[in-house]
C-alpha positions as a printed Julia matrix, in Angstrom:
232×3 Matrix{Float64}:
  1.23   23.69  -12.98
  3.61   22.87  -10.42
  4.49   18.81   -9.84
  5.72   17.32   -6.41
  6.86   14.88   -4.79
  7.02   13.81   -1.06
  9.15   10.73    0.11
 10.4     9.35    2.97
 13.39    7.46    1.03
 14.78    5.56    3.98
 18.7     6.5     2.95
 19.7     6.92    6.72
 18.63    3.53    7.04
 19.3     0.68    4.26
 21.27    2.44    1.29
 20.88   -0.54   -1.18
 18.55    1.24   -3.62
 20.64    4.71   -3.77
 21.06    4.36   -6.98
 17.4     3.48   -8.19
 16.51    6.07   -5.8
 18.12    8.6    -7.38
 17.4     7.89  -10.32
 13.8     7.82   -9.77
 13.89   11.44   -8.19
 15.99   12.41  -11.25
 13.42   11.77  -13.65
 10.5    13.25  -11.69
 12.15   16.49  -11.35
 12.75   16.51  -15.17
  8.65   16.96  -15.45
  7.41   20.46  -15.74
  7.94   22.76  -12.42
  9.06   19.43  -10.34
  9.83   19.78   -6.72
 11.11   17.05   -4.49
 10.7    16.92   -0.63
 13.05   14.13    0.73
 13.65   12.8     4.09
 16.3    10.93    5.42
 18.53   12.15    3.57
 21.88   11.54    5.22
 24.35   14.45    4.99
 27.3    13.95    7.43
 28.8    10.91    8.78
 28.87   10.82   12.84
 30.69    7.42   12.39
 33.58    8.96   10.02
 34.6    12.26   12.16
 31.52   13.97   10.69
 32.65   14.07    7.13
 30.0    14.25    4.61
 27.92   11.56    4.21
 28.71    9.33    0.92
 25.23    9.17    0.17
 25.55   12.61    0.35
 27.94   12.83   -1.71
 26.87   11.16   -4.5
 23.12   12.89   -5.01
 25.23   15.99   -5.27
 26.84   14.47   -8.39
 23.31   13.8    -9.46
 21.78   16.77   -9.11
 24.6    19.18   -9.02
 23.66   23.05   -7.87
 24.21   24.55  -10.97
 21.47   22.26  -12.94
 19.67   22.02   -9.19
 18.58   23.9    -6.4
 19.0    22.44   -2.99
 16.95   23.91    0.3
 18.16   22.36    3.69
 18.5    23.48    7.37
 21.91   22.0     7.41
 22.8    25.15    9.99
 21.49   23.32   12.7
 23.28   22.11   15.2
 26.52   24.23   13.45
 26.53   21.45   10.4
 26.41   18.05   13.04
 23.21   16.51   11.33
 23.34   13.09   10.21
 19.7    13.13    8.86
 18.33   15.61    7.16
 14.74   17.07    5.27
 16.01   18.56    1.66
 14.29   20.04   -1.22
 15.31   19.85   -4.76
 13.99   21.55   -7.79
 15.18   22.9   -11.3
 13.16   26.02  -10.13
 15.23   29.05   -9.76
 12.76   31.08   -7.87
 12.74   29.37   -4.34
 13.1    31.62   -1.48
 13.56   30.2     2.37
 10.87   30.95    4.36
 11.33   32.92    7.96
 11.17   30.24   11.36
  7.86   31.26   12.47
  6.37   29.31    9.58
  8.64   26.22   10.8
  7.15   23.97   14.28
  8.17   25.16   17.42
  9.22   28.11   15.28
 12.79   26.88   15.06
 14.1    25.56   11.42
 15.81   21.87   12.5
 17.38   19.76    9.64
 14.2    17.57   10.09
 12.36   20.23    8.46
 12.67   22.93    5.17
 10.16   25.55    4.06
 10.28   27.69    0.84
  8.33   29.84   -1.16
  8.09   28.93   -4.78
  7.98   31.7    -7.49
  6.31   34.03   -4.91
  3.34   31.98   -5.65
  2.92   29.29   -2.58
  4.83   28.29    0.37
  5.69   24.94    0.92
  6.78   22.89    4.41
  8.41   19.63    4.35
  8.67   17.53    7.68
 10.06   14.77    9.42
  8.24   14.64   12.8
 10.1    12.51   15.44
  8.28    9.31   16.7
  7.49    7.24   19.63
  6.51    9.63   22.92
  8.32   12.55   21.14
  5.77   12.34   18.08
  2.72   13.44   19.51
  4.5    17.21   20.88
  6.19   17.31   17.99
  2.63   17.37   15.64
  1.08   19.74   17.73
  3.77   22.55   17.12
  2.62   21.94   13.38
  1.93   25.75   12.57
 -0.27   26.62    9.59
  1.37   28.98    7.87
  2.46   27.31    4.58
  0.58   26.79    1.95
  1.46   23.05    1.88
  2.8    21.07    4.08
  3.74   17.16    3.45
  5.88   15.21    4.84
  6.55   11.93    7.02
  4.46   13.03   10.16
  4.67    9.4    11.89
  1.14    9.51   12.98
 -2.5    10.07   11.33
 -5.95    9.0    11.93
 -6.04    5.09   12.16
 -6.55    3.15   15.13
 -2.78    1.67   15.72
 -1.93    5.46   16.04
 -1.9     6.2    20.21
 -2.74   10.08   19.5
 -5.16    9.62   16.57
 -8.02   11.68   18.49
 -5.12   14.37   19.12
 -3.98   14.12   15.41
 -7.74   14.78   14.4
 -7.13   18.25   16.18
 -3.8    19.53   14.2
 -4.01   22.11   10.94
 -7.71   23.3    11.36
 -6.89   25.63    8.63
 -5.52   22.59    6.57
 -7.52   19.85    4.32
 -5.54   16.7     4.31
 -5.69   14.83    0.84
 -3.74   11.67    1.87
 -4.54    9.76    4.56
 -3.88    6.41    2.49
 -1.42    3.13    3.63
  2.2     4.68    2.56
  4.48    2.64    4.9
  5.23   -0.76    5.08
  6.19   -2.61    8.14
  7.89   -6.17    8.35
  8.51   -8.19   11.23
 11.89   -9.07   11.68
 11.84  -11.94    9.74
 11.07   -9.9     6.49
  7.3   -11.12    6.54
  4.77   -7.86    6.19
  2.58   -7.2     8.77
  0.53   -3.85    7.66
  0.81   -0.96    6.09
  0.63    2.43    7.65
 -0.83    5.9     7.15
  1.76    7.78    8.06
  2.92    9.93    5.26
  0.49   12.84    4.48
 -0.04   16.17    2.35
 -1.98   18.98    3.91
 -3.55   21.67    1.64
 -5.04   25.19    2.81
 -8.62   25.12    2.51
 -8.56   27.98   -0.18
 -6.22   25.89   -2.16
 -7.74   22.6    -1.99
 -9.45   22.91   -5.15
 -6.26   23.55   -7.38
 -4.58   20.5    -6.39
 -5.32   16.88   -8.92
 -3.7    13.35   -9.34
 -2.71   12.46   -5.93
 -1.15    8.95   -5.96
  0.74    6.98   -3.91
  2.84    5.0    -6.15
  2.72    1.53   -3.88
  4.91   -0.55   -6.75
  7.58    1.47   -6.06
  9.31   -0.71   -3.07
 12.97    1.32   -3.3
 12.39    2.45    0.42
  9.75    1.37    2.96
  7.87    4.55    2.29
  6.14    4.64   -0.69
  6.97    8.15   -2.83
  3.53   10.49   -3.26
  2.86   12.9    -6.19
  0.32   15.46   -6.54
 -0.16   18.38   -9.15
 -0.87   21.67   -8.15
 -2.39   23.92  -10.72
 -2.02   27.87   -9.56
């Protein structure tokens, strides 16, 4: 059984829960075969002559690469990435997939794709938003297994594309299409919650995967984390 976690965690944004939030993803990934797909993770500073990113800096010390492995595209643009898509694991076994598996078949630090333990691929994203969002979802390939992530779209009716979203990942069942974002006005009052975070599943797979929840109580970021089980 392998157990994973998807969250947008908002650390480019509003840092005030850094610690909390690491310390949530710590003890996740101590649970058996844990994986964590982050987003927003910040990893060099544009506004401090691109050093690393403190932030950065200190979920190294957290999960340091010899307890930890880390999967980024941190390549891209040679290293001048302020935001970034990374996976962490305890799992040795984690290979990097090719780019053709990756959108627009180019590996961007918004994105990361692995195979675990030569047993299932996996694709994290960060899709861009406004009137870049809707391009950026149709380059979704299906050739991972999984693929989760902060797509910034889905099918609800405040989405513009949500009849063009219906269209993506034919190949792919989607087994959360549940409120995972919160939005505030600027006046801190909450005026919905969005469906914008989602976990895609080959059909053939669909059946090995349990216990999706959206943990909603957890209010670290204004994502809420997701967790699912995979059993293969």
């Amino acid at each position: 059984m392998y157990n994973i976690l998807n969250w947008n965690t908002a650390l480019t944004e509003d840092n005030r829960y850094l610690d909390k939030i690491a310390e949530y993803i710590r003890v996740y990934l101590n649970t058996e075969n844990a994986i964590a797909i982050l987003q927003q993770i910040p990893y060099k500073d544009p506004c401090n002559n691109w050093e690393y990113h403190y932030v950065y800096n200190r979920l190294k010390k957290v999960f340091p690469e010899n307890e930890y492995t880390w999967k980024m595209n941190n390549f891209f643009n040679n290293g001048y990435i302020f935001m970034q898509t990374v996976l962490i694991t305890k799992i040795k076994m984690i290979k990097e997939c090719g780019s053709s598996i990756y959108p627009n078949t180019e590996a961007t630090n918004r994105e990361i794709a692995v195979y675990v333990d030569d047993k299932f691929s996996i694709l994290g994203i960060h899709a861009r938003n406004g009137k870049d969002n809707l391009a950026y979802i149709q380059q979704i390939k299906g050739g991972a297994d999984i693929i989760v992530g902060d797509f910034n779209a889905g099918d609800y009716a405040e989405y513009p594309y949500c009849k063009e979203y219906r269209k993506i990942l034919d190949s792919h069942v989607c087994i959360c299409n549940i409120p995972t974002k919160e939005i505030y006005s600027s006046s801190g009052i909450l005026l919905r919650k969005s469906c914008i975070d989602h976990i895609y599943i080959k059909r053939n797979m669909v059946d090995k995967c349990e216990n999706m929840i959206v943990h909603n109580k957890v209010k670290f970021s204004d994502h809420y984390p997701i967790t699912f089980c995979l059993y293969i």
